[in-house]
C-alpha angles and dihedrals in degrees: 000000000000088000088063102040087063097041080060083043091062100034086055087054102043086051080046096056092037088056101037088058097059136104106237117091095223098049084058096056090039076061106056097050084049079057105047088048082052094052086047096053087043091053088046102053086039083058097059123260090216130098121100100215140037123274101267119116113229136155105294099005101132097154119054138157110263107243102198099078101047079055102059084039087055093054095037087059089047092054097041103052085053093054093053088042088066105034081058099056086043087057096045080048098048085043093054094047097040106019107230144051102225102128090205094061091040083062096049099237106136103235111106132185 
C-alpha cells in the first residue's frame, strides 16, 4: 500500500511542477494546491499507514495509528486553503486590472501565445 501511495506521491508532483511552469496564472495556482496534496500524502505515508486501531491508550492496545502526523496534515490543509484563497483573490484582482494571465505579458517581456 505504501508503494502506491508514493507512486500517487510522484504522479501529484509531477502534475505540480507541469503546472507550476507554465504560463497561465490559474494553472499555477492549480499547482501549487496538487503540490501541497502531494506534501500531505508524502507526510502521511512517511508517518506510517499502519496502526490497527485509533490513538487512545487503553489496556492491551499495542498497535495504534500514529496521530502526529494527521495533525500536522490537518494544519497544513488549513494553511494552505487560506493561502489559495487568497492567491486566487490576488489573480481575479491582477485579471481585472491587466486583463490577462499570461505571465509573460504580465512581465512585460513582448512574446505573446
Amino acid at each position: 500500500m505504501e508503494l502506491l501511495t508514493a507512486i500517487l506521491v510522484g504522479v501529484l508532483f509531477t502534475a505540480a511542477v507541469y503546472l507550476i511552469l507554465s504560463r497561465s496564472l490559474l494553472k499555477i495556482i492549480l499547482g501549487t494546491g496538487l503540490l501541497s496534496h502531494g506534501a500531505h500524502l508524502l507526510i502521511l505515508t512517511m508517518g506510517g499507514l499502519g496502526g490497527e486501531s485509533p490513538p487512545v491508550i487503553a489496556d492491551g492496545v499495542t498497535d495504534f495509528a500514529d496521530p502526529l502526523p494527521q495533525a500536522l496534515i490537518l494544519t497544513a490543509i488549513v494553511i494552505s486553503f487560506g493561502v489559495t484563497a487568497f492567491m486566487l483573490v490576488l489573480s481575479y484582482r491582477l485579471y481585472a486590472v491587466h486583463k490577462t494571465d499570461n505571465m509573460n505579458a504580465l512581465r512585460g517581456n513582448d512574446e505573446h501565445d
